[in-house]
N, CA, C and O of each residue as an XYZ file, in Angstrom:
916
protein
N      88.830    131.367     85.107
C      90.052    130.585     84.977
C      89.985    129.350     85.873
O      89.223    129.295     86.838
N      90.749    128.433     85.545
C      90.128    126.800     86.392
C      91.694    127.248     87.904
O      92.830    127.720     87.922
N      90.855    126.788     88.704
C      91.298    126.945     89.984
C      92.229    125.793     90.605
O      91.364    124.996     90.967
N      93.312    125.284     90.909
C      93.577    124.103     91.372
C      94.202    124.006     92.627
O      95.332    124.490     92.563
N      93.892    123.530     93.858
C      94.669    123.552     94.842
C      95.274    122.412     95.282
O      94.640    121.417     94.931
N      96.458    122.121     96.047
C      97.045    121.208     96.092
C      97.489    121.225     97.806
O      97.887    122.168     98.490
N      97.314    120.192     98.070
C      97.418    119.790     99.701
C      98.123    118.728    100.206
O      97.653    117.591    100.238
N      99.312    119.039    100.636
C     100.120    117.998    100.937
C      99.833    117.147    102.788
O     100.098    117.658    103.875
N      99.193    115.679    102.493
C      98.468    115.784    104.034
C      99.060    116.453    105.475
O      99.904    117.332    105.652
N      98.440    115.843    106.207
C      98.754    116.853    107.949
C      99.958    116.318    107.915
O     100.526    115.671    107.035
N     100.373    116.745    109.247
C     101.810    115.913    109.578
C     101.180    114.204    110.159
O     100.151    114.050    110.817
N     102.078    113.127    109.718
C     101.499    112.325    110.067
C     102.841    111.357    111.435
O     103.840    111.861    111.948
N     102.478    110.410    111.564
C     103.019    109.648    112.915
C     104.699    109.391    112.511
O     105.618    109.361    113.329
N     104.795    109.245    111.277
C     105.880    108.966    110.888
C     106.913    110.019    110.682
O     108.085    109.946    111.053
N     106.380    110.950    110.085
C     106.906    112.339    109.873
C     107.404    112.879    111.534
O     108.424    113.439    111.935
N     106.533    112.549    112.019
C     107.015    112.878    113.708
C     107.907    112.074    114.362
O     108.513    112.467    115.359
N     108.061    110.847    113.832
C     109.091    110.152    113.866
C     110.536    110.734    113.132
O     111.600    110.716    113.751
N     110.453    111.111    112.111
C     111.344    111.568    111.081
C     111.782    109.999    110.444
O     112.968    109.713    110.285
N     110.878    109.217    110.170
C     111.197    107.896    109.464
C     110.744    107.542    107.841
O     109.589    107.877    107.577
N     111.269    107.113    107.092
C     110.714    107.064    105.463
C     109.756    106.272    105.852
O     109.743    105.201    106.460
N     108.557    107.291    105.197
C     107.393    105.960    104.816
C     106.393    105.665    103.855
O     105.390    104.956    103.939
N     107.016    106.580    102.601
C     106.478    105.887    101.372
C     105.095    105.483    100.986
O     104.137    106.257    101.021
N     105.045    104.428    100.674
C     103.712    103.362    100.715
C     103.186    102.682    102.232
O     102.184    101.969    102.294
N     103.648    102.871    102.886
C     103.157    102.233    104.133
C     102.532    103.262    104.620
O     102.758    104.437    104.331
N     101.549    102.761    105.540
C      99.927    103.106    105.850
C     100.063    103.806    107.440
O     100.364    102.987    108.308
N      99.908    104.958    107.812
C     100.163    105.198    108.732
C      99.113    106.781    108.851
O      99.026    107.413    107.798
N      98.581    107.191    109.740
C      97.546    107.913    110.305
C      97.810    109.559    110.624
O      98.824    109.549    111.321
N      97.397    110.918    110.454
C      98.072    111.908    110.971
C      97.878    111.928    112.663
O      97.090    111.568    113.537
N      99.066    112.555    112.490
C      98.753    113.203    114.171
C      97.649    113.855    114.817
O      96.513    113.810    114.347
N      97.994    114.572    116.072
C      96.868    115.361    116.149
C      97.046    116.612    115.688
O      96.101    117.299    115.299
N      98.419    117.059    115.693
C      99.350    118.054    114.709
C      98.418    118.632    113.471
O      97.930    119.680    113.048
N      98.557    116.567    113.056
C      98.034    116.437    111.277
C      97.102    117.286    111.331
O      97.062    118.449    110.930
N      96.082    116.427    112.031
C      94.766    116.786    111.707
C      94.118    118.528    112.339
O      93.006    119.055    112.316
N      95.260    118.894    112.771
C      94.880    120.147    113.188
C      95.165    120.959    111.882
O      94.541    122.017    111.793
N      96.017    120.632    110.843
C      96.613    121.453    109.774
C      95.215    121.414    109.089
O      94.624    122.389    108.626
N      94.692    119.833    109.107
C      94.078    119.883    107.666
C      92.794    120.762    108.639
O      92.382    121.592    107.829
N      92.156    120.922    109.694
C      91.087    121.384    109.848
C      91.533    122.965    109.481
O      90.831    123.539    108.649
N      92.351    123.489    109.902
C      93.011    125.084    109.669
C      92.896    124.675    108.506
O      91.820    125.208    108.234
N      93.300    123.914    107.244
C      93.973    123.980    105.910
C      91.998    124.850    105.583
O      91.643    125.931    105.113
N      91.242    123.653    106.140
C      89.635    123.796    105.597
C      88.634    124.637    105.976
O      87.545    124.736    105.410
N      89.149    125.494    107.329
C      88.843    126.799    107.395
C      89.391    128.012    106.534
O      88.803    128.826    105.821
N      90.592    127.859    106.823
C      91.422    129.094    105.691
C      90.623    129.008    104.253
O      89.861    129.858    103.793
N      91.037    127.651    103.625
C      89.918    127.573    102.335
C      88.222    128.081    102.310
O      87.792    128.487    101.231
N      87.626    128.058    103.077
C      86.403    128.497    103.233
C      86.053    130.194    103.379
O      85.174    130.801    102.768
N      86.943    130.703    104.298
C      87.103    132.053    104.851
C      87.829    132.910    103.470
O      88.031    134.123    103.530
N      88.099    132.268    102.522
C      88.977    132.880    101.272
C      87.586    132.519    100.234
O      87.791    133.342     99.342
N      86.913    132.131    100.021
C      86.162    131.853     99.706
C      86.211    131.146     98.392
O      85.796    131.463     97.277
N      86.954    129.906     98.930
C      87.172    128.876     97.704
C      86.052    127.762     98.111
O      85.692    127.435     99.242
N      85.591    127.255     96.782
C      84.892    125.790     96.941
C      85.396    124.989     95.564
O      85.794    125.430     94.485
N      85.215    123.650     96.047
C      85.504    122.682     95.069
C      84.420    121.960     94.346
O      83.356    121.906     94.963
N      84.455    121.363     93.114
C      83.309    120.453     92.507
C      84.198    119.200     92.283
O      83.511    118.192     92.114
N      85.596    118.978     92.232
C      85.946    117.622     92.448
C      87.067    117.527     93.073
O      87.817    118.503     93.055
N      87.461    116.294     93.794
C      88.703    116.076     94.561
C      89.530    114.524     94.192
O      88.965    113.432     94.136
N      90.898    114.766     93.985
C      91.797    113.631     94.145
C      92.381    113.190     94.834
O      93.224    114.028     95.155
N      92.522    112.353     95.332
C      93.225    111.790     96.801
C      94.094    110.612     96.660
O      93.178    109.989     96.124
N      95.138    109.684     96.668
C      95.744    108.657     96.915
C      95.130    107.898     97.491
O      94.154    108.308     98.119
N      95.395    106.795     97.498
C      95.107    105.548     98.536
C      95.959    105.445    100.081
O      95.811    104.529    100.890
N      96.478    106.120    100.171
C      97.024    106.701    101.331
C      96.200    107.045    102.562
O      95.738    108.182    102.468
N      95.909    106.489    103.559
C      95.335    107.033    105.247
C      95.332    108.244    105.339
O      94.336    108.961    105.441
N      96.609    108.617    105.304
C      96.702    110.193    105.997
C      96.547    111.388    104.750
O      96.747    112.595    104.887
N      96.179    110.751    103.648
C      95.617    111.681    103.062
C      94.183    111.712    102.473
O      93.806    112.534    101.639
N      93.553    110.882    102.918
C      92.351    110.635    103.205
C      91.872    111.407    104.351
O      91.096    112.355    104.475
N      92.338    110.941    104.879
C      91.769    111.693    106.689
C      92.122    113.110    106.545
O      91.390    113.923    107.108
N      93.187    113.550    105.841
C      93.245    114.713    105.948
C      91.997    115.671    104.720
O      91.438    116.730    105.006
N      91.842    114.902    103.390
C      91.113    115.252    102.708
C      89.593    115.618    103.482
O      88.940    116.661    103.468
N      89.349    114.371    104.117
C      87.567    114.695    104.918
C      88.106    115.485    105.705
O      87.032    116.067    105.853
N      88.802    116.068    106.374
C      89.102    117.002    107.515
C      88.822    118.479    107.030
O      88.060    119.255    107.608
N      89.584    118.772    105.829
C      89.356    119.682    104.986
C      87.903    120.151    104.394
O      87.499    121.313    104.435
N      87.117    118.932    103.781
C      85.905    119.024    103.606
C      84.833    119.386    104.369
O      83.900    120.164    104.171
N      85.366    118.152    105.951
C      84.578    118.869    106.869
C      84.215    119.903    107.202
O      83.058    120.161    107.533
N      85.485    120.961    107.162
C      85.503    122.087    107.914
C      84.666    123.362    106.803
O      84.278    124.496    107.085
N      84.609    122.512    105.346
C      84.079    123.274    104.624
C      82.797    122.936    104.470
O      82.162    123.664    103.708
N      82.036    121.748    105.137
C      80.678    121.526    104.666
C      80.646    121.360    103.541
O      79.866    121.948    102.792
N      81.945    120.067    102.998
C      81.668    119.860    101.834
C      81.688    118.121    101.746
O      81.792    117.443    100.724
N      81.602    117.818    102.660
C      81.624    115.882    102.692
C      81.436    115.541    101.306
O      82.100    114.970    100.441
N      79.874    116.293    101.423
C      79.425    115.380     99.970
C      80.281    115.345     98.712
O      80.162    114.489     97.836
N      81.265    116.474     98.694
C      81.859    116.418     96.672
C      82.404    115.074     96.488
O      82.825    114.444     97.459
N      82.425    114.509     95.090
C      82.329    113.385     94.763
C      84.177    113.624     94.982
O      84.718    114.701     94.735
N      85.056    112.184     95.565
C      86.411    112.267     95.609
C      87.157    110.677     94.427
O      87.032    109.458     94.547
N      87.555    111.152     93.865
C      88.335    110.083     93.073
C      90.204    109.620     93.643
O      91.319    110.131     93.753
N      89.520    108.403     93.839
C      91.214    108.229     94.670
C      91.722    107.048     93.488
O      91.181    106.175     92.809
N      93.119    107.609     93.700
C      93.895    106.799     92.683
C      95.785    106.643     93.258
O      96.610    107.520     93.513
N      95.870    105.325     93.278
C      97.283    105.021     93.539
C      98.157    105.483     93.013
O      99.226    105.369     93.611
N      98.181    106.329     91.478
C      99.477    107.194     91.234
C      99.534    108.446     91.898
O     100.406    109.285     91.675
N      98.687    108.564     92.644
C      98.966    109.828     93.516
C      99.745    109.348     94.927
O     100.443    110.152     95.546
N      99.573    108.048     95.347
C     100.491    107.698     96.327
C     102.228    108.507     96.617
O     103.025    108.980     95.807
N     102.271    108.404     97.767
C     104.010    108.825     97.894
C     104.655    107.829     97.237
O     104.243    106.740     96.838
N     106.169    108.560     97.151
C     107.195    107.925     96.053
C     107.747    106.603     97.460
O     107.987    106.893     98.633
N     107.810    105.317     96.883
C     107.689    104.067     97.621
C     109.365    104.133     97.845
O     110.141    104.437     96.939
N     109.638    103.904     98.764
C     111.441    104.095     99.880
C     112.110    103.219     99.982
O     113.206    103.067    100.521
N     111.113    102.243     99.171
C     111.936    100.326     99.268
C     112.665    100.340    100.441
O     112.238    101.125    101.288
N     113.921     99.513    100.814
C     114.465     99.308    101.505
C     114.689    100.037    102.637
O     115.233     99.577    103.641
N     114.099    101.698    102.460
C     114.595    102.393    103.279
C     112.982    102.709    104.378
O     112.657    103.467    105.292
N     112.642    102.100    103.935
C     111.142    102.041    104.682
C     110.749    101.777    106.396
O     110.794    100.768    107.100
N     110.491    102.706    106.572
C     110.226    102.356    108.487
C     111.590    103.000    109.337
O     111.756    103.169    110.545
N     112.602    103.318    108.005
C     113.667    103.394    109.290
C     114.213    104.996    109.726
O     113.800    105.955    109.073
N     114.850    105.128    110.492
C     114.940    106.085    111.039
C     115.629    107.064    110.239
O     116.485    106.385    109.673
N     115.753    108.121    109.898
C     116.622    109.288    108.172
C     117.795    109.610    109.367
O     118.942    109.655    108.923
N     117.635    109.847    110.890
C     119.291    109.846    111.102
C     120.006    108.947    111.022
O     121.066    108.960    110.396
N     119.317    107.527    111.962
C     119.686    106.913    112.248
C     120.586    106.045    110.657
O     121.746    105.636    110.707
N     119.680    105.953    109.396
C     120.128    105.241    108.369
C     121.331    106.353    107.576
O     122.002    105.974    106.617
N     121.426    107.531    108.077
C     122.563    108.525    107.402
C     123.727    107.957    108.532
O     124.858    107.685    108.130
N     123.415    107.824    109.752
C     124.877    107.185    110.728
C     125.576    106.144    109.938
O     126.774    106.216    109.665
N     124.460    104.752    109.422
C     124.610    103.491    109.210
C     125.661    103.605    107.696
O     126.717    103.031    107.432
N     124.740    104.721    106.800
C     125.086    104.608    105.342
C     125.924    106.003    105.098
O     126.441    106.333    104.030
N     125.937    106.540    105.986
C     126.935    107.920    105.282
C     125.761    108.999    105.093
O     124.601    108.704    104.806
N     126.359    110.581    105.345
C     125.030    111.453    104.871
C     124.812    111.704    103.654
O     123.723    111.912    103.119
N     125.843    111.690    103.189
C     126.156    111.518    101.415
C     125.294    110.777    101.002
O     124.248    111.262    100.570
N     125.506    109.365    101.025
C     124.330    108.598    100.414
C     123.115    108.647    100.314
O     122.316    108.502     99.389
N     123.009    109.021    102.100
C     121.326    108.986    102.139
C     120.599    109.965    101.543
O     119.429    109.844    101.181
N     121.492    111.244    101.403
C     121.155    112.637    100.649
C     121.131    112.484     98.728
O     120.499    113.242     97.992
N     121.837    111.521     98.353
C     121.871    111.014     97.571
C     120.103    110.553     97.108
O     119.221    111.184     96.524
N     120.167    108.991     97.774
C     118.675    108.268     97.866
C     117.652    109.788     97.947
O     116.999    110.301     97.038
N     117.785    110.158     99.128
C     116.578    111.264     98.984
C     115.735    112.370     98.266
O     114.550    112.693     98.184
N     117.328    112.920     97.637
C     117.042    114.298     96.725
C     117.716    114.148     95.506
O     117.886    115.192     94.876
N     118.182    113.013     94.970
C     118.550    112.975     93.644
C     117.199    112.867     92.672
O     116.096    112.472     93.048
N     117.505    113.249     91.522
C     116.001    112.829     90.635
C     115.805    111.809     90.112
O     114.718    111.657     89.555
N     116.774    110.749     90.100
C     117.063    109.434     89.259
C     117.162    108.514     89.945
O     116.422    107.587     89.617
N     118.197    108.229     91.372
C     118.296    107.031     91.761
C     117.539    106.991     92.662
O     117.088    107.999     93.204
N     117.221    105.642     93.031
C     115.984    104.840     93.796
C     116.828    104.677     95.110
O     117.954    105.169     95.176
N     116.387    104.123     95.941
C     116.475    103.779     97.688
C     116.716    102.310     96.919
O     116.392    101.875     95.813
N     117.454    101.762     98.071
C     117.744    100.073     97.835
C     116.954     99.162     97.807
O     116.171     99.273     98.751
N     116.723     98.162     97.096
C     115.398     97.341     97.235
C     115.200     96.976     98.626
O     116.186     97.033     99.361
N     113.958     96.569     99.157
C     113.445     96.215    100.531
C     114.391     94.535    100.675
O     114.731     93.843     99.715
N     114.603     94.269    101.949
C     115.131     92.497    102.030
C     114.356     91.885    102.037
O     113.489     92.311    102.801
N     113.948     90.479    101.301
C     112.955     89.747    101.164
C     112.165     89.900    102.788
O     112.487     90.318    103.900
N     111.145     89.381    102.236
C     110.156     89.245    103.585
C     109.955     90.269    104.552
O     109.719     90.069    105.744
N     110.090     91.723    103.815
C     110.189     92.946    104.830
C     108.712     92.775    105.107
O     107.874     92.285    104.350
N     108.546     93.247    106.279
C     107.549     93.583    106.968
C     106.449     94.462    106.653
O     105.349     94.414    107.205
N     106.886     95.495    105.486
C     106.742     96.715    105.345
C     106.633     96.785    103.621
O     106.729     97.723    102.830
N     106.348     95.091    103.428
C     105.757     95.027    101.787
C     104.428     95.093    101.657
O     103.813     94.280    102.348
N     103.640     95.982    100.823
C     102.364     96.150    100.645
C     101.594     95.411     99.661
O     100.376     95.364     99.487
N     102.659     94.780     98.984
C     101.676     93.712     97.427
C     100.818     93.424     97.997
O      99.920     94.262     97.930
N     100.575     92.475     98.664
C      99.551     91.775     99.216
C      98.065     92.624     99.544
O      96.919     92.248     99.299
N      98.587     94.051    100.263
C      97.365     94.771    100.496
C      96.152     94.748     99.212
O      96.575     95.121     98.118
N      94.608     94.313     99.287
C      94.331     94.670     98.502
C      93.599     95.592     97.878
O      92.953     95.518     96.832
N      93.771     96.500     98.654
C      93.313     98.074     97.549
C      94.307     97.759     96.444
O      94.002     98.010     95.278
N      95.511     97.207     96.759
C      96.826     97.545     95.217
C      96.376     95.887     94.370
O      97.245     95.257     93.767
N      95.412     95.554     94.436
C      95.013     94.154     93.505
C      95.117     94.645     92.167
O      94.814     95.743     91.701
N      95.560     93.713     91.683
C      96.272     93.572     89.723
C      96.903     95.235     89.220
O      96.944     95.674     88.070
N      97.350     95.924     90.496
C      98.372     97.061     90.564
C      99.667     96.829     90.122
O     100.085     95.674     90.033
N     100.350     97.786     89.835
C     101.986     97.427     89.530
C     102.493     98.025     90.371
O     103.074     99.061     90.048
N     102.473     97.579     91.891
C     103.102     98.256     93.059
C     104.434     97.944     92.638
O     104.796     96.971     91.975
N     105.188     98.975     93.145
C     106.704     99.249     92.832
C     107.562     98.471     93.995
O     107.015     97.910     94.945
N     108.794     98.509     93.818
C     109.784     97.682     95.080
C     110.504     98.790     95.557
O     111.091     98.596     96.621
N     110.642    100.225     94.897
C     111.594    101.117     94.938
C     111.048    102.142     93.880
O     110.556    101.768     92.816
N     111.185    103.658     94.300
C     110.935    104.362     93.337
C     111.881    105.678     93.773
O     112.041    106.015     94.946
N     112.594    106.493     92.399
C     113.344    107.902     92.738
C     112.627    108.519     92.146
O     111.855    108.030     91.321
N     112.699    109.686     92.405
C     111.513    110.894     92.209
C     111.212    111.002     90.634
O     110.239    111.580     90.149
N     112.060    110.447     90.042
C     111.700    109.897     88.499
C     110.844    109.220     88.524
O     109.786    109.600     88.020
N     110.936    108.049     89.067
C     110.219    106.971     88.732
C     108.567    107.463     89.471
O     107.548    107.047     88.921
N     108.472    108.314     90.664
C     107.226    108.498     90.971
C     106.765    109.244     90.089
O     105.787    108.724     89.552
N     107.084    110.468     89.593
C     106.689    111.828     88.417
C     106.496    110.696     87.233
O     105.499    110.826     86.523
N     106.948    110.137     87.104
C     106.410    108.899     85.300
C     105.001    108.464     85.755
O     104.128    108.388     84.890
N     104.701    108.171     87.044
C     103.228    107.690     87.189
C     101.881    108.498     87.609
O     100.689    108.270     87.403
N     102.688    109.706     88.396
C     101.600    111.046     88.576
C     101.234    111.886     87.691
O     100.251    112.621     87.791
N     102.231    111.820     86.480
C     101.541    112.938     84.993
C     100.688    112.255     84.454
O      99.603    112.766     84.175
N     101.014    110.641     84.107
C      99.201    110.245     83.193
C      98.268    110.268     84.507
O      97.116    110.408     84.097
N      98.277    110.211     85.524
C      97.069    110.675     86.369
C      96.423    112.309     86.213
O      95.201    112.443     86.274
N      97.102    113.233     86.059
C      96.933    114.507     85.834
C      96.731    114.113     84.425
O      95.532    113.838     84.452
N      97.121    113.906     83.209
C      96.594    114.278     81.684
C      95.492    113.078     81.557
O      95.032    113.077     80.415
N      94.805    111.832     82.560
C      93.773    111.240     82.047
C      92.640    111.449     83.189
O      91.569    110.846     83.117
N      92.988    112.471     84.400
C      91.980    112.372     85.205
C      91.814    114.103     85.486
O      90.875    114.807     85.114
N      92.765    114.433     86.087
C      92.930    115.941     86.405
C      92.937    116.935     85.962
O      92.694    117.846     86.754
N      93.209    117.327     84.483
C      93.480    117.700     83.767
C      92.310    117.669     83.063
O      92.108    118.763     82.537
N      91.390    116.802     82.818
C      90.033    116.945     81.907
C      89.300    117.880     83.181
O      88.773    118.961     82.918
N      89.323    117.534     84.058
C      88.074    117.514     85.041
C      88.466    119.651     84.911
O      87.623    120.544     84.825
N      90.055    119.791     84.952
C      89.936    121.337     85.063
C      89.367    121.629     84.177
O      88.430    122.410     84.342
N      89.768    120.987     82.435
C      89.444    121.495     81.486
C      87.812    121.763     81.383
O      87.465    122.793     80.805
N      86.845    120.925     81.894
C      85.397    121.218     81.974
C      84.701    122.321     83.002
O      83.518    122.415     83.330
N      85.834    123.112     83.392
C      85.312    124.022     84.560
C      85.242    123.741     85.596
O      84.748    124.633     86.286
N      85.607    122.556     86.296
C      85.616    122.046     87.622
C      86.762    122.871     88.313
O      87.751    123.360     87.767
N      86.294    122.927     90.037
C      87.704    123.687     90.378
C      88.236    122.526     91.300
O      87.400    121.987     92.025
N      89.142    122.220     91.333
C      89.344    121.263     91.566
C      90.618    121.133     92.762
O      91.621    121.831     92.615
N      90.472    119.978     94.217
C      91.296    119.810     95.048
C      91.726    118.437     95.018
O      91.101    117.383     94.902
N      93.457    118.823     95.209
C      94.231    117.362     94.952
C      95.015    117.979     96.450
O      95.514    119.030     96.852
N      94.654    116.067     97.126
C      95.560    116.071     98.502
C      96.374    114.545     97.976
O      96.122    113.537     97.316
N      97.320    115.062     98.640
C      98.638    113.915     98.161
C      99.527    113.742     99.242
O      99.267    113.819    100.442
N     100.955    113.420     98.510
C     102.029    113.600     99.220
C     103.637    114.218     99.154
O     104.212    113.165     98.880
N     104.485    115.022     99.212
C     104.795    115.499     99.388
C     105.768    115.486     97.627
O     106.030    116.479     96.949
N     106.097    114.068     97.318
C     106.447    114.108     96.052
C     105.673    113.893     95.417
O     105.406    115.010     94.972
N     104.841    113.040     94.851
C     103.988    113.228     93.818
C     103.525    114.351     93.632
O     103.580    114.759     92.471
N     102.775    115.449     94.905
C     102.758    116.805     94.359
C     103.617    117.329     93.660
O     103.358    117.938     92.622
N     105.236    117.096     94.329
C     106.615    117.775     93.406
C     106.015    117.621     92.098
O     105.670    118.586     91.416
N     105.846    116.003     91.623
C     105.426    115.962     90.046
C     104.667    116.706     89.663
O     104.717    116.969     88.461
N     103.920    117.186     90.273
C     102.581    118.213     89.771
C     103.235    119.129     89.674
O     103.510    119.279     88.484
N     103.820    120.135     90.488
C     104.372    121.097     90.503
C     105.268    121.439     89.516
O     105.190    122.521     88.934
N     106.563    120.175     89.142
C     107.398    120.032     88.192
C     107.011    120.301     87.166
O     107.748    120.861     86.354
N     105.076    119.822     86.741
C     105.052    119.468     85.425
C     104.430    121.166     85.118
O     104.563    121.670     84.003
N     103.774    121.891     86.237
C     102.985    122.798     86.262
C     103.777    124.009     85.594
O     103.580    124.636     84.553
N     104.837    124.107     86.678
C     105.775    125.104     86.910
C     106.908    124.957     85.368
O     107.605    125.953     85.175
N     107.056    123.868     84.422
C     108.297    123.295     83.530
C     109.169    123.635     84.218
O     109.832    124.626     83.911
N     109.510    122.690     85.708
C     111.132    122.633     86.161
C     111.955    122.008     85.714
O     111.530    121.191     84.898
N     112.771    122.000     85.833
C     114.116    121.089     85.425
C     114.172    120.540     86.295
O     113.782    120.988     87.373
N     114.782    119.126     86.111
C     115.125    117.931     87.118
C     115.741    118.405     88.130
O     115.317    118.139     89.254
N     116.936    119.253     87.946
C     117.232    119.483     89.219
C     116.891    120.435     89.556
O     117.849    120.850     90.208
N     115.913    121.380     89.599
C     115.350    122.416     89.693
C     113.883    121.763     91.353
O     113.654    122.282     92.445
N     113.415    120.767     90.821
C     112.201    120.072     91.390
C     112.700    119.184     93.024
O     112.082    118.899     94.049
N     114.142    118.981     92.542
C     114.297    118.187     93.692
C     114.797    119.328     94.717
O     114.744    118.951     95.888
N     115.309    120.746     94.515
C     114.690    121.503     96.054
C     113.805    122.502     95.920
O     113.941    123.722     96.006
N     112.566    121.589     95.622
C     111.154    122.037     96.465
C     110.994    121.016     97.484
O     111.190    119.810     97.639
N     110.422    122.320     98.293
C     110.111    121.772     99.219
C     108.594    122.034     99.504
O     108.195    123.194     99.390
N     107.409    120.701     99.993
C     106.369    121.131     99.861
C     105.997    121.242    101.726
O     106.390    120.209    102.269
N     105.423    122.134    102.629
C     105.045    121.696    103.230
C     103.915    121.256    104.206
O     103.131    122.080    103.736
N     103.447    120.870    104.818
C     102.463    119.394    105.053
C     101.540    120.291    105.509
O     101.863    121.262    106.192
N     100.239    120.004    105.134
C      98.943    121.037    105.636
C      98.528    122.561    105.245
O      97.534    123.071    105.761
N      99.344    123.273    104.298
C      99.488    124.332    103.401
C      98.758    123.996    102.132
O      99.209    123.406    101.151
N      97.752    124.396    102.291
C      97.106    124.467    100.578
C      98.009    125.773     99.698
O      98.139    126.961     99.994
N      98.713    124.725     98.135
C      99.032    125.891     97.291
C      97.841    125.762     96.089
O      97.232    124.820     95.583
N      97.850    127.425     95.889
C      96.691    127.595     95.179
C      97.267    128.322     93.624
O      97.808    129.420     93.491
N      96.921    127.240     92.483
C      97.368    127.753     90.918
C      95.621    127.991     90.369
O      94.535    127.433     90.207
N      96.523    129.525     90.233
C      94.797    129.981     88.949
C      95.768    129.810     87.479
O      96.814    130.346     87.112
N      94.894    128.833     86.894
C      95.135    128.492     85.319
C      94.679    129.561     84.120
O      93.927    130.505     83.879
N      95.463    128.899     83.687
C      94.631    129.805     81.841
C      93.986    128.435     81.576
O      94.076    127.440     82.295
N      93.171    128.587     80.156
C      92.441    127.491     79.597
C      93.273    126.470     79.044
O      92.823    125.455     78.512
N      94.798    126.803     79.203
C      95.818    125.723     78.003
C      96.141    125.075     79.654
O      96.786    124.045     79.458
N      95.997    125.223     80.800
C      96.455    124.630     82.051
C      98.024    125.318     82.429
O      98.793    124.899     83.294
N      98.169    126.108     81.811
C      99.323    127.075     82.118
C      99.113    127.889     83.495
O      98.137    128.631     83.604
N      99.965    127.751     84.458
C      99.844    128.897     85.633
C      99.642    130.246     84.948
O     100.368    130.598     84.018
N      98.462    131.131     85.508
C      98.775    132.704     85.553
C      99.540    132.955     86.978
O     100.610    133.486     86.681
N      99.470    132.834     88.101
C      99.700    132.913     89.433
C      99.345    131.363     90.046
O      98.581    130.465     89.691
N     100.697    131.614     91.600
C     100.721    130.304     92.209
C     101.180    131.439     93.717
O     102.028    132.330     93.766
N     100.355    131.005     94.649
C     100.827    131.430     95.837
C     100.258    130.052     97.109
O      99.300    129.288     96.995
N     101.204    130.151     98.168
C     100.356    129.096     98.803
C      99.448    130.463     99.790
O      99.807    131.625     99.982
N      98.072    129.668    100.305
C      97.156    130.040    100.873
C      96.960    131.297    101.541
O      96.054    132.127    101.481
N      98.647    131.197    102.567
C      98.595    131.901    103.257
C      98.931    133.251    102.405
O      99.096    134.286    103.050
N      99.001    133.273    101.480
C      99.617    134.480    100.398
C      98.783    134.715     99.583
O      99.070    135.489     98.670
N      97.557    134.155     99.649
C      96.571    134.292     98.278
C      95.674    135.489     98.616
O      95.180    135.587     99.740
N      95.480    136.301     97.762
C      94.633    137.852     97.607
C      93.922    137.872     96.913
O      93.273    138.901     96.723
């Protein structure tokens, strides 16, 4: 049966902050990187291996991906990184503090922006600091200004049905490190949740969950790591 595990990166600088940070580029801790080395022992000692991996364009899930590999003596597997696996982008709400902007805007709202499935965070103010167009890994990209967990899940399923999804279908077992929503999308699409069903999961950071498939990509079983037999 095709194997798929899913890894949401370490804890990273921001997360320790408790600040939205989306698309912006920021490094794990030492926290992080302690998860993903545990994430890549536990995987090894269970006796999982991979033949391909997906990763975002994301730092901290990069670093956390080789961390993982490392620990498995697996550097070499070939890794395909792709920007619809990126986190869901926070526009306006980017860099800033989740208490501090629930004081400013109400908790309502911000609970709103966060865990609704439809509406987006406010666009960024011109000339934010914390705009990435320019970066160019995202060259002739359709980087977003704002995205709600809709709008990220519309760009992580054709990544899974034109990249992920073949690679299981050929027998590959395959590891995807991401971020905390775009996995949701995976999960959403894995699990057939309902919209509001998806927005309370909660994924969390450095926990490999592990789905054994049937051949149609249907879950037989989903446990995370620490639960797998």
């Amino acid at each position: 049966m095709p194997t798929l595990v899913l890894v949401r990166h370490g804890q990273s600088a921001w997360n320790l902050e408790n600040r939205f940070t989306g698309w912006w580029d920021v490094s794990v801790t030492e926290q992080g990187a302690a998860e993903a080395r545990q994430a890549g022992r536990d995987l090894k000692a269970k006796g999982f291996a991979f033949d391909q991996c997906f990763v975002s364009l994301l730092t901290r899930a990069n670093q956390t991906l080789n961390l993982i590999l490392e620990e498995m003596g697996d550097l070499w597997l070939p890794v395909a990184k792709d920007w619809r696996l990126n986190e869901r982008h926070y526009g306006g709400l980017t860099g800033l503090n989740k208490a501090e902007t629930a004081e400013k805007h109400g908790e309502e709202q911000v609970f709103i922006w966060r865990r609704s499935f439809d509406v987006p965070p406010p666009l960024p103010e011109a000339g934010s600091r914390y705009d990435v167009t320019s970066d160019r890994r995202y060259a002739g990209l359709p980087v977003p200004h704002t995205e709600s967990l809709k709008d990220t899940i519309a760009r992580v399923i054709p990544c899974w049905s034109e990249t992920i999804a073949p690679a299981l279908r050929s027998g590959q077992r395959v590891l995807v490190v991401a971020h905390g929503n775009s996995l949701r999308g995976l999960v959403k699409h894995l699990d057939n949740l309902s919209d509001e069903a998806i927005t309370k999961v909660e994924i969390p950071t450095g926990q490999p969950l592990v789905y054994e498939l049937r051949d149609d990509l249907t879950p037989v079983r989903k446990a995370y790591l620490a639960d797998w037999a």
